[in-house]
C-alpha positions in Angstrom: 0.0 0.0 0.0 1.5 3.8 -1.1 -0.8 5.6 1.3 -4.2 6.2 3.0 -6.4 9.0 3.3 -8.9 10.1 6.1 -11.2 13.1 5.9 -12.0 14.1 9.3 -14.1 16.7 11.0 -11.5 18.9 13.0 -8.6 18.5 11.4 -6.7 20.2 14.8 -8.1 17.6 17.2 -7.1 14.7 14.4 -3.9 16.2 14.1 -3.2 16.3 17.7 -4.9 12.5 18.2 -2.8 10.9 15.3 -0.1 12.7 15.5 0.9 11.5 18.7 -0.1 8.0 17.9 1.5 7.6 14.2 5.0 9.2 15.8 4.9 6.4 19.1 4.0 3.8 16.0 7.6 5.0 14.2 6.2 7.2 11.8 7.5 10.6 11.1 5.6 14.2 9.6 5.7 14.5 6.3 3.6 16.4 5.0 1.6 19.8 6.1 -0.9 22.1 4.6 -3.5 24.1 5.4 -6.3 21.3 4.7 -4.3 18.3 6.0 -1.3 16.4 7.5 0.5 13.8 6.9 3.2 10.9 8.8 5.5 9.1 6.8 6.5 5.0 7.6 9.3 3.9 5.7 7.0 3.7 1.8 3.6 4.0 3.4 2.2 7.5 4.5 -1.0 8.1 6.0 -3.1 11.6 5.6 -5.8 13.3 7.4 -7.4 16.0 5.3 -10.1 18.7 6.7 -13.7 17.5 5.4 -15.7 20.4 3.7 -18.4 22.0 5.8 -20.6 21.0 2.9 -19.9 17.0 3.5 -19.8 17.2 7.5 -24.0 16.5 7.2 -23.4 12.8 7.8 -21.0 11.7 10.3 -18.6 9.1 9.8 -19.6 5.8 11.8 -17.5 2.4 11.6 -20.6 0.4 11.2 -21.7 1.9 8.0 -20.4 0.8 4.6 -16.8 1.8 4.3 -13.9 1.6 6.4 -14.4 -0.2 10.3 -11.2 0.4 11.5 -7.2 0.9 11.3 -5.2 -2.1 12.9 -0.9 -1.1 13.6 1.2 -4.0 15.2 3.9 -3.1 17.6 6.1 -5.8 18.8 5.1 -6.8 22.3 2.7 -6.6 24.6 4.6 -4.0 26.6 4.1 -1.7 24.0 0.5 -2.3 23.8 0.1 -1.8 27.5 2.7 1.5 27.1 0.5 3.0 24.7 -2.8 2.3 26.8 -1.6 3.9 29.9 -0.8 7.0 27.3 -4.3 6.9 25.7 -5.5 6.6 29.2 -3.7 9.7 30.4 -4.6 11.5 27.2 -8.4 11.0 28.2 -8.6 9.4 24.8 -11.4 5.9 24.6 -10.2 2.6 25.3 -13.1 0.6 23.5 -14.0 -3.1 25.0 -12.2 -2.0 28.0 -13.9 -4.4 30.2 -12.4 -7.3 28.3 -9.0 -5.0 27.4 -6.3 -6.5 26.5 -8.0 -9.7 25.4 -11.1 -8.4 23.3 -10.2 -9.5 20.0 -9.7 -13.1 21.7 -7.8 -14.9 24.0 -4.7 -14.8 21.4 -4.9 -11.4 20.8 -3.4 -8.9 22.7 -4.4 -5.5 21.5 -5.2 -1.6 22.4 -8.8 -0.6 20.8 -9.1 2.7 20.9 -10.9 6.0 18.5 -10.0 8.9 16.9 -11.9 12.3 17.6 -14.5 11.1 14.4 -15.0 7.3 16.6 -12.7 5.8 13.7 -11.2 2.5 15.4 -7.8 2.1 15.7 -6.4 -1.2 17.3 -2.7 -1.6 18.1 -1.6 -5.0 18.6 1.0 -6.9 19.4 3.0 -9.2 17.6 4.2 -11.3 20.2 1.9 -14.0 21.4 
């Protein structure tokens, strides 16, 4: 994959939500404009551009045709707890966090958290 794309609905609390994420995941800025950012990882770069007031009449949700979620894998479950004690701390959602770290299974360690438009984002780990 080159890149991905994301139109969101304040581009200043995406940019401060993923920003912080992509750069803990290894990613790097890129790009920046006055609609949009982007984070570079190695070939792959992923952008969040500033939806026109003219398309913000229907909010994004997961459940609707399209995109459910992003999934990032970090290498051990240290990481994964690392970065929930951050989203924690940030006030950010932690999603299933009754069955957290185990909600994708009782093989799969992960985060699941959303962005400021409820995208889902789950970091896992690669370890088992």
């Amino acid at each position: 994959m080159d890149h991905l794309e994301l139109y969101v609905s304040r581009l200043d609390e995406s940019e401060a939500y993923w920003g912080w994420l992509l750069q803990e995941l290894g990613f790097t800025p890129f790009q920046h404009w006055e609609e949009g950012r982007s984070w570079r990882h190695g070939d792959f770069y992923l952008v969040i551009v500033q939806t026109e007031e003219r398309f913000q009449d229907v909010p994004y949700h997961r459940c609707r045709t399209g995109l459910n979620h992003l999934a990032f894998r970090v290498p051990t479950k240290a990481d994964v707890d690392r970065l929930t004690q951050e989203v924690k701390k940030r006030g950010m959602p932690i999603l299933y966090e009754d069955r957290h770290p185990f909600a994708g299974g009782p093989d799969h360690y992960a985060l699941y958290t959303e962005d400021p438009d409820r995208m889902k984002v789950e970091i896992t780990a690669e370890e088992a």
